[in-house]
C-alpha positions in Angstrom: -31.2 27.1 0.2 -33.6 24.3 -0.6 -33.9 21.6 1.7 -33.1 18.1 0.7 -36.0 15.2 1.3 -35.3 12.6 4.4 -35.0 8.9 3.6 -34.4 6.1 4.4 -31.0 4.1 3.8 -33.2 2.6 0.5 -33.9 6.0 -0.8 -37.8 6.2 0.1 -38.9 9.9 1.6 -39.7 10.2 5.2 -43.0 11.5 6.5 -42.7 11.9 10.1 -39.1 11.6 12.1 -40.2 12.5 15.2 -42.7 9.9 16.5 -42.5 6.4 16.6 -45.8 4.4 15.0 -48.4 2.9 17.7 -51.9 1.1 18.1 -53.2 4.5 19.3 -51.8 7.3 21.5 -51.2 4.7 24.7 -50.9 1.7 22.8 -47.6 0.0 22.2 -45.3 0.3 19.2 -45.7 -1.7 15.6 -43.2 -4.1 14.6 -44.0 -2.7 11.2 -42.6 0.7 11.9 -39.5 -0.3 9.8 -37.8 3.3 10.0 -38.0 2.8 13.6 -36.0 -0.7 13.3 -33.4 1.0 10.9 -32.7 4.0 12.9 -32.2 1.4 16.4 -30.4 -1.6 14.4 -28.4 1.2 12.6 -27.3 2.8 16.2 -26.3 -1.0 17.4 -23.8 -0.9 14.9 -22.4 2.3 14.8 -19.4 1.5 16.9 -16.4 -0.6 14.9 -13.4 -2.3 17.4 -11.0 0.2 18.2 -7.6 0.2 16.9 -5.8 -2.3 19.9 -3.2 0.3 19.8 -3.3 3.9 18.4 -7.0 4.3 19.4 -7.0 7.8 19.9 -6.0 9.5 17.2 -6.6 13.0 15.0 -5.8 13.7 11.7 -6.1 16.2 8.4 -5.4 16.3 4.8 -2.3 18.2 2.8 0.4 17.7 0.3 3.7 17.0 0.1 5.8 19.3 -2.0 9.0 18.0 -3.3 11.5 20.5 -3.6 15.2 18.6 -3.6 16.6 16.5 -6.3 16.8 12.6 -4.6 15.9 10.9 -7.8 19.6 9.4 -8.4 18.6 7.3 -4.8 14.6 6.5 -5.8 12.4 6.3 -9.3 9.2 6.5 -6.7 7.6 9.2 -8.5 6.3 10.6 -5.3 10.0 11.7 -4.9 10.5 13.2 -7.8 11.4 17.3 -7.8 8.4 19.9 -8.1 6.0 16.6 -7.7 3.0 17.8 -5.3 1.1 14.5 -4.0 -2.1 14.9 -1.9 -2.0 12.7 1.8 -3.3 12.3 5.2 -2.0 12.1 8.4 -3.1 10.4 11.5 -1.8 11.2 14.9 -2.0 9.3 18.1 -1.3 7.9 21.3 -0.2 4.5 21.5 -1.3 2.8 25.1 -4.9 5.0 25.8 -8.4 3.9 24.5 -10.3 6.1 22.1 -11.9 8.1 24.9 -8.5 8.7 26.6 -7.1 12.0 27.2 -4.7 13.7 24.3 -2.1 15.3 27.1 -0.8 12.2 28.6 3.1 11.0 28.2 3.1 8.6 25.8 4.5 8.4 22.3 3.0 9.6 19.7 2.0 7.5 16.6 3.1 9.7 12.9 0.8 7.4 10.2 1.0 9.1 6.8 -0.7 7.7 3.4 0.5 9.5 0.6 -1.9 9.5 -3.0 0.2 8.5 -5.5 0.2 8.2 -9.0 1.4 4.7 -8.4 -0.5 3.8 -5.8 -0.9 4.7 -2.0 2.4 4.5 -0.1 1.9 4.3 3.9 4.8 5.8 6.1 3.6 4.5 9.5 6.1 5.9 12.1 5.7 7.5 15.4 7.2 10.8 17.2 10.4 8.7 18.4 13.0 8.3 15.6 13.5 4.3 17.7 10.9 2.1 19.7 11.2 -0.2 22.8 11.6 -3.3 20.9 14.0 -5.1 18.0 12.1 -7.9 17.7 8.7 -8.6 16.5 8.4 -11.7 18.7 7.6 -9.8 21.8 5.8 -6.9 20.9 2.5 -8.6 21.7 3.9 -8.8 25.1 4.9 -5.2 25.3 1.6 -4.0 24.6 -0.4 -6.4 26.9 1.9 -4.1 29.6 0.5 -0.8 28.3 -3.2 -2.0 28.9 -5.1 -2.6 31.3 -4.5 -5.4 34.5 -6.9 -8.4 34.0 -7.8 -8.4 37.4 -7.8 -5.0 38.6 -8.7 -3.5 35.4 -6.2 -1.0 35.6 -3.3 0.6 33.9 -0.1 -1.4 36.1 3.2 0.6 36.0 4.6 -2.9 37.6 4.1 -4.5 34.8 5.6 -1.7 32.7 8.8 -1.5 34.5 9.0 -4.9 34.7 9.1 -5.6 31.3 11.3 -2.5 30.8 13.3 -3.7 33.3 14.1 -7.1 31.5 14.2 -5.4 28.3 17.3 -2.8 28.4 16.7 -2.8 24.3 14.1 -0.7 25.6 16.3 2.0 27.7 16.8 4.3 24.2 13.2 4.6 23.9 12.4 4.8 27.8 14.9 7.7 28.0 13.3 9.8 25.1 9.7 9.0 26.6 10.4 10.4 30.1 12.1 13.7 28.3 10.7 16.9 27.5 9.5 15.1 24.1 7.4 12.8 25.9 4.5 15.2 26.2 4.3 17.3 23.5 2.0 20.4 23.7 0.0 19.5 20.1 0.8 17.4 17.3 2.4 20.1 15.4 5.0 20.9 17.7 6.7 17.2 17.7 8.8 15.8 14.5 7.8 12.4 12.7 9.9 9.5 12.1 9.9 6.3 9.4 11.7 5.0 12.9 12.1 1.7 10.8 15.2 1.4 8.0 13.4 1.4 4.4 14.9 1.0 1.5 15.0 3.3 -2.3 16.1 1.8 -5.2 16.6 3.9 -8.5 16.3 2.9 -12.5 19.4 1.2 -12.3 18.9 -1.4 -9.9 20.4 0.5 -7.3 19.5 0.0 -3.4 20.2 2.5 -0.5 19.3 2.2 2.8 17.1 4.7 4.2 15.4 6.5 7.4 12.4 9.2 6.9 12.3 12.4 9.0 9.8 14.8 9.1 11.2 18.2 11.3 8.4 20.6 12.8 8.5 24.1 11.5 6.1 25.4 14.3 9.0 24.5 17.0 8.8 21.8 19.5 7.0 22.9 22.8 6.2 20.5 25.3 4.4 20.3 29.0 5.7 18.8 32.0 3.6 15.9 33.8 2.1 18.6 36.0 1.0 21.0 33.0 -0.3 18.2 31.1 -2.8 16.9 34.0 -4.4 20.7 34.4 -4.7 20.7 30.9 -6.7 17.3 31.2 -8.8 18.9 34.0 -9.5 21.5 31.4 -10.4 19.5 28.0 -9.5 15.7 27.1 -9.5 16.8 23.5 -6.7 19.3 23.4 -4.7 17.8 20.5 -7.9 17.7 18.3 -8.9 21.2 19.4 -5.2 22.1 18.5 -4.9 20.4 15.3 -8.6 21.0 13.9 -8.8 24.7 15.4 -5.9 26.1 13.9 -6.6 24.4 10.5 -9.5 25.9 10.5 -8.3 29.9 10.9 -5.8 28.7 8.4 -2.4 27.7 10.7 -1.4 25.3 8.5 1.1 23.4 10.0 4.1 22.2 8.3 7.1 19.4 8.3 10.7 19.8 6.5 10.6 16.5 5.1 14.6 15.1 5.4 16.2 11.9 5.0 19.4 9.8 5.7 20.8 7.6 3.1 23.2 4.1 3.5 24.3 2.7 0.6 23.3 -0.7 0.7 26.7 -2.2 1.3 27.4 -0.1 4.3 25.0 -1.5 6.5 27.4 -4.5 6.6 30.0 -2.6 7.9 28.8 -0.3 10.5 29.5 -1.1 14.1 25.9 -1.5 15.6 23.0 -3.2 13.2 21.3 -0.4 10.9 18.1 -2.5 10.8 17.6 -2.8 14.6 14.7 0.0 15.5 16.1 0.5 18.6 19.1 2.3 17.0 19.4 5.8 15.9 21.8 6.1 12.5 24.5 8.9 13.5 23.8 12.4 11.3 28.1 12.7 11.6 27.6 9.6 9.5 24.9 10.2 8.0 23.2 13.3 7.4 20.0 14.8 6.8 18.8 14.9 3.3 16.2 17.6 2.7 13.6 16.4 0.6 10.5 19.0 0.4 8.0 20.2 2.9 4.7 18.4 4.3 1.7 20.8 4.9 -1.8 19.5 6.5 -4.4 22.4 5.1 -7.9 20.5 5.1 -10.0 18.8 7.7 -11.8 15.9 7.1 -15.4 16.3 6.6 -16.7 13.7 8.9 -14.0 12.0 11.3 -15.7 8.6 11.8 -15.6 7.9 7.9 -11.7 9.5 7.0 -10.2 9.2 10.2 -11.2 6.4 12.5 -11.7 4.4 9.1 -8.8 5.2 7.9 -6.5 2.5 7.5 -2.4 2.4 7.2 -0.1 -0.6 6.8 3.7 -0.7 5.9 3.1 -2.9 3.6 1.8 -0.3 1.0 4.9 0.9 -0.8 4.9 1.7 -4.7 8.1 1.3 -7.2 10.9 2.7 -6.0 10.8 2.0 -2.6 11.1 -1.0 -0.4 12.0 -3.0 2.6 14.9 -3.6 4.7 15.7 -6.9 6.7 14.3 -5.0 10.2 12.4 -7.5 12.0 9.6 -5.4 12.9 8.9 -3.6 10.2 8.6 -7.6 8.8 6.4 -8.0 11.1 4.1 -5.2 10.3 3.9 -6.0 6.7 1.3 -8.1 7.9 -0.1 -7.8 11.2 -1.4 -4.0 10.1 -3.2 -5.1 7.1 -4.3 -7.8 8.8 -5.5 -6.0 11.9 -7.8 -3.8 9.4 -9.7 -6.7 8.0 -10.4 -7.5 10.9 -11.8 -3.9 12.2 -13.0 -2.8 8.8 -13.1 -5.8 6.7 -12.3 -7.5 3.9 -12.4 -4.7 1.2 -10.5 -2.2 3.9 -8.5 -0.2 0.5 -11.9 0.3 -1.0 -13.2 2.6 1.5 -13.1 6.1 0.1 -10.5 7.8 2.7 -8.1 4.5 2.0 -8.8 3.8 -2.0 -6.1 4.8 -4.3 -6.3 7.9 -6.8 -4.8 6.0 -9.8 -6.4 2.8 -11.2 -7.0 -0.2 -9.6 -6.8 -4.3 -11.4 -6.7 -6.8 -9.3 -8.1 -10.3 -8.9 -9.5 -10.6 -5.6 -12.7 -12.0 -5.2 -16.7 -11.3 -3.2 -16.3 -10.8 0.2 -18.4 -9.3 3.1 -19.1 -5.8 1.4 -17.7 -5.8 -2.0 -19.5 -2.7 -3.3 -17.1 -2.4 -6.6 -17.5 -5.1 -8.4 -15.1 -6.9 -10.4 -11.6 -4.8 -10.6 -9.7 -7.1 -13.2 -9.8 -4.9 -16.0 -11.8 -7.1 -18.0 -15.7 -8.9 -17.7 -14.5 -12.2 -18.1 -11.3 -12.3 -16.8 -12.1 -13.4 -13.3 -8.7 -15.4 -13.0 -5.1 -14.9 -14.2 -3.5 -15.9 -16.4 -6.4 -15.4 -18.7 -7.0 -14.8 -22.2 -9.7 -12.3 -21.9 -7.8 -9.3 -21.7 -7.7 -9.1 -17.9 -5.0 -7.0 -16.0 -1.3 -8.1 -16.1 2.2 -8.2 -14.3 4.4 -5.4 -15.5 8.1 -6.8 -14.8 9.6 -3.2 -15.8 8.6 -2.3 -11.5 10.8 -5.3 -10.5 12.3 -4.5 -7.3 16.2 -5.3 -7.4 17.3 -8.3 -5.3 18.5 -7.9 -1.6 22.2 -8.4 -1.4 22.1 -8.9 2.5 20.9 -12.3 3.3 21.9 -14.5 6.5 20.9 -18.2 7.5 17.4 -18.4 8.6 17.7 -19.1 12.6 16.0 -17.9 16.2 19.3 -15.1 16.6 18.7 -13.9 20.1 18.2 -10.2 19.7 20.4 -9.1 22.7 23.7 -11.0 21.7 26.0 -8.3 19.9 24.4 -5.5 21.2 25.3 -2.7 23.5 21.6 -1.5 24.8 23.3 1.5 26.9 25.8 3.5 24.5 23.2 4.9 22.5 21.2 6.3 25.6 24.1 7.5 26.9 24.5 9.7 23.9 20.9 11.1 24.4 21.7 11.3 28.3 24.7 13.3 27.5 23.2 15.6 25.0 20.6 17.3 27.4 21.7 20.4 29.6 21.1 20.3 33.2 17.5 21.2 33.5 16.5 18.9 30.8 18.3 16.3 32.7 16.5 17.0 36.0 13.0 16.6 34.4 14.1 13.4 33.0 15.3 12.4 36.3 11.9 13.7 37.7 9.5 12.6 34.8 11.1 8.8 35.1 10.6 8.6 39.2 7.2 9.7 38.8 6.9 7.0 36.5 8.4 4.0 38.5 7.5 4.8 41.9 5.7 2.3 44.1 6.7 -0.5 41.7 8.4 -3.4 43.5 12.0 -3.3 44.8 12.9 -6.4 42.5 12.0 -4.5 39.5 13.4 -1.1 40.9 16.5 -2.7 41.5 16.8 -4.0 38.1 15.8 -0.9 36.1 18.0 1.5 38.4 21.2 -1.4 37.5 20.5 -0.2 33.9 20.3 3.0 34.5 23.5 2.7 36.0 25.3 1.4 33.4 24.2 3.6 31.1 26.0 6.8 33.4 26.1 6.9 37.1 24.4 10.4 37.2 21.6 8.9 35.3 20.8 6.2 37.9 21.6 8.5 40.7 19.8 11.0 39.5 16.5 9.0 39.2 17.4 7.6 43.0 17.6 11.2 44.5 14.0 12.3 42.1 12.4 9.0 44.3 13.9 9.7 47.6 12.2 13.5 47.0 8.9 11.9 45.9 8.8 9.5 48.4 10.3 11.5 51.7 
């Protein structure tokens, strides 16, 4: 095979990469040796911010094969049967930096962007079908507990626990954290949730409520706390070894993709609040829908440019599919797409990995690294409404009015809502032995933390089921005897 020419970043061939230019053999270097100043101004900036959460992540390419009829809920085309659209996935842990270790408990982030005709549509879920939080107000809070102490510089399980403690909205997800799903052994062996309530609407007008699942077909495995730390004395990059390794021998992993459908009136009827992401919708009441089947089949060619530049936001969603009144997902409409103009800037979507596969008209203007020009459709038509033949509205994708609406007011999140029955559901669900690890998995967790803030979480605990909090008293007395 012929070898291709060196250059530099401006095209001109390279005579000599291996030795900087000098006034002689001991004299010092020229400021004129310009390939010398690219390569070191170039490594400078070769680092971008790291996501604040989600920094480590791994991810592939695949398709999603529709094989189920669920056009009378949605006219998204993505959705429609036999329809095979191309997407990536991004998996990741949510508190760790981008040099933690894959094998830690933690949930799991689920970020899919799907190619469609229509544009790109962003499913940005996690491994959980709930989270710790209902409203967006305090998530900022939440995470400053997952990172790092100001003064000590280190990871605080007080300030965890304490938050948890004063947050029992957050028992549903505590409880599914400290299970045996908590650590899963690679990505492919844990499900994916939407976790927030969407919305479909078909060519009628017609809304329904909706969650997104995405079931594993490899079978869930997971590692207990102990199993996880040898594997991190082993490798910090299991999940990538996992995930890129068997793509590569051709283990394609694979989701059944499933949802659950409210009609749009229901959700004013049910006896707990459909839109609060703490909340799991009952399958006796709702039950899974199958869709089609997810399958990641191709690693990216270089990570840094379709992975760590990859970008997702909920607020990518094409016709067909739409929003629900959940305060965090409202939230996340903007603070994702905001966070990646920050970290990749302005012109984020344009990037190869994020840029849609159908055509592209809009009117947004220059910008720090606008590499594409004018998109409007049209030379002169750098404003709308214009004469000039730029790109226009189409009014036939008009999404149908919301019929839920409520007085716009501070509601306090807690009032209304029992924060114990549904992990009391999850608590009774799990056999003896998956009990005891939860028991064990949560002690581990909380020990050392102060007796204020053990008192309180144990008091929740408690009211959730009296084995549950004496269960986690006895895992403590054993870890602390």
């Amino acid at each position: 095979m012929t070898q291709k020419r060196l250059t530099t970043t401006a095209g001109a061939p390279i005579a000599d990469n291996q030795n900087a230019l000098t006034a002689g053999a001991r004299g010092p270097v020229l400021m004129q040796d310009y390939q010398l100043i690219e390569k070191l101004a170039h490594q400078n900036r070769e680092r971008i911010p790291e996501r604040v959460v989600h920094a480590k992540g791994w991810g592939a390419f695949g398709t999603l094969k529709v094989t189920h009829d669920i056009s009378k809920y949605t006219r998204a085309k993505v959705f429609q049967p036999g329809t095979e659209t191309p997407m990536l996935a991004r998996f990741s842990t949510v508190a760790g930096e981008s040099g933690a270790a894959d094998h830690e408990r933690d949930v799991r982030g689920f970020a899919l962007k799907f190619y469609t005709e229509e544009g790109n549509w962003d499913l940005v879920g996690n491994n959980t079908p709930v989270f710790f939080l209902r409203d967006p107000y305090k998530f900022p809070d939440f995470i400053h507990t997952q990172k790092r102490h100001p003064r000590s510089n280190l990871r605080s399980p007080n300030a965890m626990w304490d938050f948890w403690s004063l947050s029992p909205e957050a028992l549903h997800q505590v409880t599914i954290l400290m299970s045996d799903r908590g650590l899963p052994q690679s990505p492919a062996q844990m499900n994916g949730y939407g976790s927030h309530t969407y919305s479909l609407w078909n060519d009628d007008g017609e809304r329904f409520w909706v969650k997104f699942h995405f079931k594993t077909l490899q079978g869930h495995a997971h590692y207990t706390n102990e199993e996880g730390a040898n594997i991190v004395g082993q490798t910090r990059e299991g999940y990538q070894e996992a995930l890129y390794g068997g793509i590569e021998s051709g283990d394609f992993p694979k989701w059944r993709v499933c949802i659950q459908v409210m009609p749009e009136m229901d959700a004013e009827k049910t006896s707990y609040n459909p839109f609060d992401l703490t909340k799991v919708w009952p399958h006796a009441d709702y039950p899974l829908i199958e869709v089609g089947v997810m399958e990641l089949n191709r690693n990216p060619e270089n990570y840094f440019a379709e992975i760590e530049q990859s970008a997702f936001s909920p607020s990518n969603i094409v016709p067909g599919i739409g929003f629900s009144p959940d305060k965090m997902l409202q939230a996340r409409i903007f603070s994702y797409a905001d966070a990646h103009r920050y970290r990749l800037g302005t012109h984020y979507e344009a990037l190869p990995v994020n840029a849609p596969k159908c055509p592209v008209h809009h009117y947004h203007k220059d910008g720090s690294m606008n590499f594409m020009g004018q998109q409007t459709g049209a030379r002169d038509a750098y404003y709308e409404p214009n004469t000039m033949g730029g790109a226009v509205e189409d009014p036939s994708v008009a999404e149908p009015p919301l019929r839920i609406s409520g007085d716009a007011d501070r509601y306090n999140h807690r009032d209304g809502n029992d924060d114990y029955v549904q992990p009391r559901a999850l608590h009774n669900l799990m056999n003896d032995a998956e009990r005891a690890r939860l028991y064990q998995n949560t002690a581990a967790s909380i020990v050392g933390v102060d007796a204020i803030i053990l008192d309180r979480a144990l008091d929740h605990y408690d009211q959730i089921s009296p084995a549950y909090g004496k269960g986690i008293r006895d895992a403590l007395s054993k870890l602390t005897s």
